[in-house]
N, C-alpha and C positions, 0 to 999 in steps of 0.2 A: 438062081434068081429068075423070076420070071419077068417077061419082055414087056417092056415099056407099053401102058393101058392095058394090060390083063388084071390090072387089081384094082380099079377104079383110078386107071391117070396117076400112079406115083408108083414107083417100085421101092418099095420097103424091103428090108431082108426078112429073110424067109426063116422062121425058127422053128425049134421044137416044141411040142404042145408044152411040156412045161416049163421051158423060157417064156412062151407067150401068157401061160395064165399067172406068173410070175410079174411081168409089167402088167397084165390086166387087170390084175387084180389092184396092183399102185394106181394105176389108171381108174379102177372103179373108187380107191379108197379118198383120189383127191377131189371125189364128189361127197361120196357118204359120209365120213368123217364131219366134214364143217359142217355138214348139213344134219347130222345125229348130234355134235355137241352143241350146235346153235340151239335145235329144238329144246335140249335139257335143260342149258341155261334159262329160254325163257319160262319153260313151265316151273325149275325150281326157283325163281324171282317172283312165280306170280304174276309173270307180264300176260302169258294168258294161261287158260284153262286146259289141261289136258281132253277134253272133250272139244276143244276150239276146233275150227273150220281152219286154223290157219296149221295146226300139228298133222292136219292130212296132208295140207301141200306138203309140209317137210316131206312127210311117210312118201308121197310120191315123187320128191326130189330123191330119197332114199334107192327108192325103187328103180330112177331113170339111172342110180348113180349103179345099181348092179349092171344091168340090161348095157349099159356103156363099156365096162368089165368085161363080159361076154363077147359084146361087138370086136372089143379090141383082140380078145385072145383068137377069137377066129380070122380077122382081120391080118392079125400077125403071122398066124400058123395056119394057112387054108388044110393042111393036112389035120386041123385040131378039130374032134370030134365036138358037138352038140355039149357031150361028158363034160367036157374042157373049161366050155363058158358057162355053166351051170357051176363046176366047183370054185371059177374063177370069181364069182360074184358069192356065191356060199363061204370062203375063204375070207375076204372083205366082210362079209357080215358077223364072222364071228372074230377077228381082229378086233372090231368094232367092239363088238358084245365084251371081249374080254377084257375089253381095259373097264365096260361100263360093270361086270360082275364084280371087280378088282375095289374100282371106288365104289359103289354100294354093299361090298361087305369092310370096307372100311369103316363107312358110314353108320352100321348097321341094320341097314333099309331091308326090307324082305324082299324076296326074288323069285319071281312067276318061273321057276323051270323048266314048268311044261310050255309052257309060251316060247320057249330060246329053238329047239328042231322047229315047229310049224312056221316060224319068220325066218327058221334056214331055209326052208323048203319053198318058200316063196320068194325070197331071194336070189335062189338057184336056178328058179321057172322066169323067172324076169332077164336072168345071166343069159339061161336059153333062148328067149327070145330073142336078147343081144346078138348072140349066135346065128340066129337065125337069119336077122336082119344080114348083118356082116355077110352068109353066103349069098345072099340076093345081090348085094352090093358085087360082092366078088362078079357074080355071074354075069353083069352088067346088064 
């Protein structure tokens, strides 16, 4: 365990990268989730337009909700690579994605395939920067 203010004023325990992308990824999902089902709910009611100004905040409450994921995993595991928070927020986005494949082939809705890796891949870039952030933080 590291000495009192070496990790920004609180000592947490110190885990393995993948105990840490493990809760980070919980930690990413208890953003993205509400915030990817809230969005569907209103676009499949109609309440607004998939083209709306208000479906970017989502996408960018989506996006703070990986880059959070990442924060945390390096946060938790200073030993956890850039790799770590990148999968930890990639991990999260496709949880997400899978329960939405699951009901839209329920549905029978058609489904952009190619579109599911490039919103992995920017998901994973958002995790990093979480990462990122997180060893700045550490660094004090």
């Amino acid at each position: 365990m590291s000495g009192a203010g070496s990790n920004g004023g609180r000592d947490l325990p110190e885990l393995t990268p993948p105990q840490a992308m493990l809760r980070g990824t919980i930690s990413a999902l208890v953003v993205v989730a509400p915030a990817a089902v809230l969005n569907q709910l209103l676009i499949d009611s109609e309440t607004i337009e998939p083209t709306s100004p208000v479906t970017f905040l989502f996408w960018a409450l989506i996006l703070l909700g990986g880059a959070a994921g990442g924060w945390a995993t390096v946060r938790l595991s200073p030993a956890a690579g850039l790799s770590w928070a990148a999968g930890t927020a990639a991990l999260a986005y496709a949880v997400v994605q899978a329960v939405g494949v699951v009901l839209r082939l329920i549905d029978g809705e058609k489904i952009s395939w190619l579109a599911y890796p490039f919103l992995a891949l920017l998901m994973a870039t958002c995790g990093m920067l979480g990462g990122l952030f997180a060893r700045r933080w550490l660094r004090g």
